[in-house]
C-alpha positions in Angstrom: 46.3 87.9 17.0 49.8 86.7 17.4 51.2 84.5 20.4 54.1 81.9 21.1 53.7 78.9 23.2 56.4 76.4 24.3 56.9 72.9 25.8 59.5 70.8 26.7 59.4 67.0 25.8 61.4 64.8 27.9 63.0 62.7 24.3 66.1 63.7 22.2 65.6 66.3 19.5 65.9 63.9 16.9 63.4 61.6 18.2 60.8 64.7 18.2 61.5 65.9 15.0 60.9 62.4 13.5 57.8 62.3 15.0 56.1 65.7 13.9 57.4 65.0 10.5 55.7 62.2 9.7 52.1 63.0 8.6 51.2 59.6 9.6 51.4 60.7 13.1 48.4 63.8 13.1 45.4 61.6 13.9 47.9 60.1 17.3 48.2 63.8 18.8 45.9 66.0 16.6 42.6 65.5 18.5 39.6 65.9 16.0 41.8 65.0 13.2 39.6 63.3 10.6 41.5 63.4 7.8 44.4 64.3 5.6 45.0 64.5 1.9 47.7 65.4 0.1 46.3 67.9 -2.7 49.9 69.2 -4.6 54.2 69.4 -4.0 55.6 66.8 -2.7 54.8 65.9 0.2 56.3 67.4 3.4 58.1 69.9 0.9 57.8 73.7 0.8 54.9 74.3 -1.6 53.3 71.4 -0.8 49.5 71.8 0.0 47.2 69.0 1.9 43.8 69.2 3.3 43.0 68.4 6.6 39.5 67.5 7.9 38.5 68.2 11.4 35.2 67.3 13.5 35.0 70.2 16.5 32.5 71.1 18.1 30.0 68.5 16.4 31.2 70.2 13.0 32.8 69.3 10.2 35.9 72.2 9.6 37.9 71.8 6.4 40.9 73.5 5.8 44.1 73.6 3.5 47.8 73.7 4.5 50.6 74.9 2.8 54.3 74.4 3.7 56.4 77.4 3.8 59.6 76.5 4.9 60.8 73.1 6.2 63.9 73.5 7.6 64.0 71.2 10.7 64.6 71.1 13.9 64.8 75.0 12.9 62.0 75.6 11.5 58.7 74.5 10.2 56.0 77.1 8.9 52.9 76.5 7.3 49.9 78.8 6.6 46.7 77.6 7.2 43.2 78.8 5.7 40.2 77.7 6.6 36.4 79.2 6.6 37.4 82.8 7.8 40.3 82.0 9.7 44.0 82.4 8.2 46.5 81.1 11.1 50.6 81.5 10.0 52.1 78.6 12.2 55.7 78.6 12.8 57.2 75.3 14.8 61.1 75.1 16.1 62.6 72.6 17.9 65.8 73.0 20.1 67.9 70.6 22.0 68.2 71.6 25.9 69.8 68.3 26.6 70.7 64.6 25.3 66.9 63.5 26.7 65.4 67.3 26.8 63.5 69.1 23.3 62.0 73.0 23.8 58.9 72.7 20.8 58.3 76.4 20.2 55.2 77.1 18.6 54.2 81.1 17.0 50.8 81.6 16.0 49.4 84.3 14.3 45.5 84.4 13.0 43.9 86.6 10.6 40.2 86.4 11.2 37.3 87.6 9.3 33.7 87.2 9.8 32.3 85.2 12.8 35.7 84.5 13.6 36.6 87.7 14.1 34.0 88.2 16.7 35.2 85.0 17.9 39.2 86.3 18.2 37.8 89.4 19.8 35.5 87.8 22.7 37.4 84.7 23.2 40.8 85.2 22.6 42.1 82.9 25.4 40.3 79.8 23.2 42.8 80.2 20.3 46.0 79.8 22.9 44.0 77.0 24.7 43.9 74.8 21.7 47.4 75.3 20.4 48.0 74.4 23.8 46.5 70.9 24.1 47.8 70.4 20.8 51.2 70.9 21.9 50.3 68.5 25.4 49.1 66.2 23.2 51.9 65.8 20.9 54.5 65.9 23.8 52.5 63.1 25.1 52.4 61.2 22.4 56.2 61.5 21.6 56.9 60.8 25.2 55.1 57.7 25.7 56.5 56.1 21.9 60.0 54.6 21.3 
């Protein structure tokens, strides 16, 4: 399953960028978020690997990133894997204007198992979370100096 969403965000391009790369920042937009923990790379780097603990649901889902390519605003990709669920995450960032940001966000989910069924009957759920993950982050960048 493979989809693109995008937002605007009414702040400059570099004021966006700074705040997505800062991992510091997840638990303020990433709603569930419990934790993160840097496993290997350096951090932020391509290669680097972290794992990030979410409650949803009323349970506890663990899963591990790794940083693909970090090339912002351009690009950032990161593959994430988790209990049947491998989701290739692609994030750009382009300047419309002085006070304007377009956040671009691909998605593409392998699924196996459960989720599989899960991807099949409820496709729409996937998009809907990237979604208010994307809402939430524009929020939180818009309402931050």
């Amino acid at each position: 399953m493979k989809y693109t969403i995008e937002k605007t965000i009414n702040k400059p391009l570099h004021e966006v960028v700074a705040k997505f790369d800062n991992p510091d920042n997840m638990d303020k937009w990433m709603d569930g978020l419990k934790s993160y923990e840097h496993i290997s790379g350096t951090p932020g780097e391509e290669g680097a690997k972290a794992k990030l603990v979410f409650n949803m649901n009323n349970r506890e889902i663990e899963m591990i990133e790794t940083i693909t390519r970090r090339n912002l605003p351009d690009e950032f990709s990161s593959i994430y894997v988790a209990n049947g669920v491998v989701n290739k995450n692609t994030n750009r960032f382009q300047k419309i204007s002085e006070n304007k940001t377009k956040y671009i966000s691909e998605q593409e989910f392998q699924l196996k198992g459960f989720m599989r069924l899960m991807g099949w009957f409820m496709p729409g759920s996937f998009k809907k979370q990237t979604a208010r993950y994307m809402d939430s982050f524009k929020n939180f960048v818009e309402s931050t100096n």
